[in-house]
C-alpha positions in Angstrom: 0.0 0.0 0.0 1.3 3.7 -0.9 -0.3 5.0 2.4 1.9 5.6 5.5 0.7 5.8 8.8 2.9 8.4 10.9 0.9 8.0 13.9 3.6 7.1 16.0 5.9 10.0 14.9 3.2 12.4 15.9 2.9 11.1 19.2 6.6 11.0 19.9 6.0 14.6 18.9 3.1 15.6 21.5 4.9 13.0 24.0 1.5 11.3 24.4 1.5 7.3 24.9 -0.8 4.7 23.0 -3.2 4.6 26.7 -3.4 8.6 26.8 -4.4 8.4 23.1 -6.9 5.7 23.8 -8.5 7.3 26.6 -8.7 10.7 24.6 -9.6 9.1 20.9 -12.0 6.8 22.8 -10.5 3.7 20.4 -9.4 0.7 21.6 -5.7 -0.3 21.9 -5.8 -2.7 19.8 -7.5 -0.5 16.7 -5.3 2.3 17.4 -2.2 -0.1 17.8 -3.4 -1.6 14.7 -3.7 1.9 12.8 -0.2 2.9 14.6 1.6 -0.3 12.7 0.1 0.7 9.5 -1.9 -2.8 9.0 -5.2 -1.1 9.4 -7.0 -1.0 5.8 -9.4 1.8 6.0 -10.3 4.9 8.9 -13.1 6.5 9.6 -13.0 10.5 9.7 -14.5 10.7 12.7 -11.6 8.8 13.6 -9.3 10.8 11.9 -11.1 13.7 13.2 -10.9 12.7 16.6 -7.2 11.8 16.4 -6.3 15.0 14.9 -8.4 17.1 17.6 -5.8 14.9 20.3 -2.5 15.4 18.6 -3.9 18.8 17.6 -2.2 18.5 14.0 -3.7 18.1 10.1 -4.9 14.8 9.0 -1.6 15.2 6.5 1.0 14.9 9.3 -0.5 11.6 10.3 -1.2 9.9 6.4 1.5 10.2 3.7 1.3 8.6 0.0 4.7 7.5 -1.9 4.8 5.3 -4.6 
């Protein structure tokens, strides 16, 4: 897939774990972990919304394409 999931750089950014996440995305550990590893196949934008609203960044820093 030509999708990358940056999740994980963002956090490292904001310094927020996987459980703060959780608790503040109100997503399982295992979908976000899931979504974090870049095996998820699709997301929701209320998801995505609710992600971004956490991290406070664009859906952009979290999803890049590359061929």
């Amino acid at each position: 897939m030509a999708i990358i999931v940056n999740l994980d750089v963002m956090m490292a950014k904001r310094k927020m774990s996987l459980n703060e996440l959780s608790a503040k995305v109100d997503l399982t550990l295992s979908n976000l972990s899931i979504l974090k590893t870049g095996k998820a196949k699709a997301i929701r934008f209320s998801t995505l919304d609710a992600i971004c609203k956490a991290l406070q960044c664009q859906p952009g820093d979290i999803l890049e394409y590359t061929e």
